[in-house]
N, C-alpha and C positions, 0 to 999 in steps of 0.2 A: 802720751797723749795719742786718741785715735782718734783718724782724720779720715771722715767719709769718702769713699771713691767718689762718689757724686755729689752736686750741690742740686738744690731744686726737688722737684718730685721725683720717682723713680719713672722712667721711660720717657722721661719727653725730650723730645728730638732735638728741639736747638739747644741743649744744657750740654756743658763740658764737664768731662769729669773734675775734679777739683785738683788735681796738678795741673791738667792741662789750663785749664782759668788763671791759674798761680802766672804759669809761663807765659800765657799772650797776655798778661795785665802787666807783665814787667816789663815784656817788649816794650809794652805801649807805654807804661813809663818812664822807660830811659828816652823815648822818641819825645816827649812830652818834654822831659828836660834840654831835650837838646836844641827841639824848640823854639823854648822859652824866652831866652835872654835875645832882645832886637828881632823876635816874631823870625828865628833863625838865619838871621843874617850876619851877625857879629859873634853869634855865641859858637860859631862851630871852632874858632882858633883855638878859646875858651875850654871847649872841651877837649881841643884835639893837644892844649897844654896839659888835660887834667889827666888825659890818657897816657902819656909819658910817666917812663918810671921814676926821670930825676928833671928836678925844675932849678933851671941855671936863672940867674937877675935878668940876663937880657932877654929872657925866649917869658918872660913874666911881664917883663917893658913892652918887648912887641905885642904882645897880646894886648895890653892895657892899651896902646896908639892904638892899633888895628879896631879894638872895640868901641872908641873915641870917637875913630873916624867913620865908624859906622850909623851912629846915633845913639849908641846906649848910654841911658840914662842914669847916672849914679843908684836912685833908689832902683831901679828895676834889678841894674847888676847886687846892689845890698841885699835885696829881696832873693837873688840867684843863690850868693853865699850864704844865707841863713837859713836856706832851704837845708843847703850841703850839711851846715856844722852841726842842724838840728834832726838830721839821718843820723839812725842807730849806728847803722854799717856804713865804712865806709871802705867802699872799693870799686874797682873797677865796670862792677857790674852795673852802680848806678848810673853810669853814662853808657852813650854808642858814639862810634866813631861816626864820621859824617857819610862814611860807605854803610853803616848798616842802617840809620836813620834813613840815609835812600831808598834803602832797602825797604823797607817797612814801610815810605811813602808811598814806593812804587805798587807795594800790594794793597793797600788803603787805594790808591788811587784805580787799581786793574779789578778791584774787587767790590769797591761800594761806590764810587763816582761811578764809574763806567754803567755798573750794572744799574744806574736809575736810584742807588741808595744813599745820595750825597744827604740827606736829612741827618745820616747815623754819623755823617761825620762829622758834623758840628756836636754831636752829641761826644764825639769823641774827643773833640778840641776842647770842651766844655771841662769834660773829666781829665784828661790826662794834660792837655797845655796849662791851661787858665786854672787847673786844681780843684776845679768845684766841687762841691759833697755830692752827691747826691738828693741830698733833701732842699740843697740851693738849685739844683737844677729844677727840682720838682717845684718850688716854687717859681721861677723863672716861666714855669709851663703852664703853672698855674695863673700866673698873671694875664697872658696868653689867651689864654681859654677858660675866664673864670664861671665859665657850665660846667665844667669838670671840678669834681672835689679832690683837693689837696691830695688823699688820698690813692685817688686814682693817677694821680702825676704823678705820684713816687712808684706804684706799679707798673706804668707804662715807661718811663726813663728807666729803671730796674730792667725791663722786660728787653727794652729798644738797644742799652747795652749790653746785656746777654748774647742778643741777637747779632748783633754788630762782632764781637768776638767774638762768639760762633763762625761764624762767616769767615774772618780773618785766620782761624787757625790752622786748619790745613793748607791753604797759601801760604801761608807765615812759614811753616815747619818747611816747604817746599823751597822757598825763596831762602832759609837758612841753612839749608842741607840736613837736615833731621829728623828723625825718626817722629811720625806721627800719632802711633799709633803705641810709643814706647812709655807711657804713663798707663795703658789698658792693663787690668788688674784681672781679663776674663781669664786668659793665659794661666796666673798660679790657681784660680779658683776649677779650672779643668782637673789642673793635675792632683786638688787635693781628695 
């Protein structure tokens, strides 16, 4: 299978090449799961059990008190684990620990709250916490603003997340210690 270096049209400015979108959409989804469960309050034990490589009865109990006492609610947590069993993959990658979830707050928060673009972040809460399609947000926006056609809500939520992970990529890479610029494909296309 051949996978374009780029998504979107050729030259435009806010588009990532298409690994680098791969990579901040996944951040954004292990951050989205970690989340989830009690609007992240309860689910960090949850995950910080699913991150261990062996799972003993009692560190399964403490979790299960610990999320109890938290407020999580049987179907929310049921809805957590059906998420999991009905991932292809299962490993490690699909969670963050509650240090890199910080992590990733911290730069959501230093990069689009601060800079006046808290709009993109509910857009983000939208897609990555609460799981919404796409075409549910577009509607969601459409309702909103029913002068705009259907249409143009799915282009502008398309366009508005784009932009938002644009934004967040080179912070993200920064804040993880990573090479940003190591998915650029201009490198072997020089040498050939």
């Amino acid at each position: 299978m051949i996978n374009p270096s780029e998504i979107g049209k050729p030259g435009e400015v806010a588009r990532l090449h298409t690994l680098e979108s791969i990579w901040i959409q996944g951040k954004l989804r292990m951050w989205g799961r970690w989340s989830f469960i009690g609007g992240g309050s309860g689910g960090n034990m949850f995950n910080q059990l699913l991150a261990t490589k062996t799972l003993t009865k009692t560190a399964i109990n403490e979790a299960l008190r610990r999320m109890k006492k938290s407020g999580i609610t049987k179907p929310e947590l049921e809805e957590f684990l059906k998420d999991i069993l009905s991932g292809k993959n299962k490993s490690n990658l699909a969670f963050c620990t509650d240090e890199e979830a910080l992590k990733i707050d911290g730069v959501i928060g230093a990069v689009l709250k601060s800079q006046g673009y808290g709009h993109f972040v509910g857009y983000l809460n939208d897609r990555y916490q609460r799981r919404m399609s796409k075409k549910a947000m577009a509607r969601d926006l459409h309702y909103k603003h029913p002068e705009w056609c259907l249409r143009t809500c799915e282009t502008r939520i398309d366009v508005w997340l784009n932009l938002a992970e644009s934004m967040l990529y080179a912070p993200m890479c920064d804040a993880f210690d990573t090479n940003s610029i190591r998915f650029s494909l201009h490198h072997c296309a020089e040498t050939v």
